[in-house]
N, C-alpha and C positions, 0 to 999 in steps of 0.2 A: 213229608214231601213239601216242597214250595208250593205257595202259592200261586206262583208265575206257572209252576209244571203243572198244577191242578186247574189252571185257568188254559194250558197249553192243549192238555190232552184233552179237557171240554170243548176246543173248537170245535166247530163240523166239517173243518177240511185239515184236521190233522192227517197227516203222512204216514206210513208205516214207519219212516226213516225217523221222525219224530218219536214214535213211541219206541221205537229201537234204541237211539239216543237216551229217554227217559231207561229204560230196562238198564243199559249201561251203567246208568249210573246207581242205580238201586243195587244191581247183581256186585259191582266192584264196591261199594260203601256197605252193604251188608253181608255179604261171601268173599270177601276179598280176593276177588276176580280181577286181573289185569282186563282192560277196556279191550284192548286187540284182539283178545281171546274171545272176545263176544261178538258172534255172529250167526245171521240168520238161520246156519247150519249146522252151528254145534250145537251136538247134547249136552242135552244138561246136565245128564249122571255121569256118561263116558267123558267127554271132553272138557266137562266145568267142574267137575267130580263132587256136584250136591250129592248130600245123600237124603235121606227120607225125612229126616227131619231138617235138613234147610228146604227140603219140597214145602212143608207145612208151611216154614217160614216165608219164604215164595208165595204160598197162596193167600197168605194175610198178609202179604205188601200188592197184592192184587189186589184184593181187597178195600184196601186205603186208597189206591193209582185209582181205580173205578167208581168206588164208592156200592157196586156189587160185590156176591158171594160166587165166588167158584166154586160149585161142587164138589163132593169128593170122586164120582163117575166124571164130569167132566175136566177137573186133572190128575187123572189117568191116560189120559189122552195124549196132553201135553208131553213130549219128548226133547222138544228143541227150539233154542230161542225165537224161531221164526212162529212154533204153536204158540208160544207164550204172545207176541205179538200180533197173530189173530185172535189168539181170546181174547187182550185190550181190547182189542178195535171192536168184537162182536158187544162184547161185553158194555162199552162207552154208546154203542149205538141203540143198547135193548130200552 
């Protein structure tokens, strides 16, 4: 990740819309994910078609975006780009 995105998602008034932006661009650069297709409401397995092991992959580019650990109980949870975007946000705020 940039630098510029690692200093982005550090603000204290980053946007969901910002971390949504960032997500886009991780999910299309590392799953080759069309950008359009990513949204607040799609899933991840049905509509983005990750499978378990791009979940993995997913949770260690969280990992790197935050500088925390996902749990393996807390993504379980996760279903859809908009979870993934409240876990940043909970996650960048702990």
């Amino acid at each position: 990740m940039s630098v510029s995105m690692q200093q982005t998602l550090a603000a204290p008034d980053v946007t969901d819309a910002q971390i949504l932006d960032h997500l886009r661009a991780v999910l299309s650069a590392n799953f080759e994910i069309r950008p359009e297709r990513i949204t607040l409401q799609a899933d991840l397995f049905s509509d983005l078609d990750l499978d378990s092991i791009d979940a993995v992959d997913l949770a260690i580019k969280l990992q790197e975006i935050t500088g925390r650990r996902v749990t393996p109980q807390e993504f379980k949870g996760i279903r859809t780009v908009g979870d993934v975007v409240h876990t940043v946000r909970r996650l960048l705020s702990a």
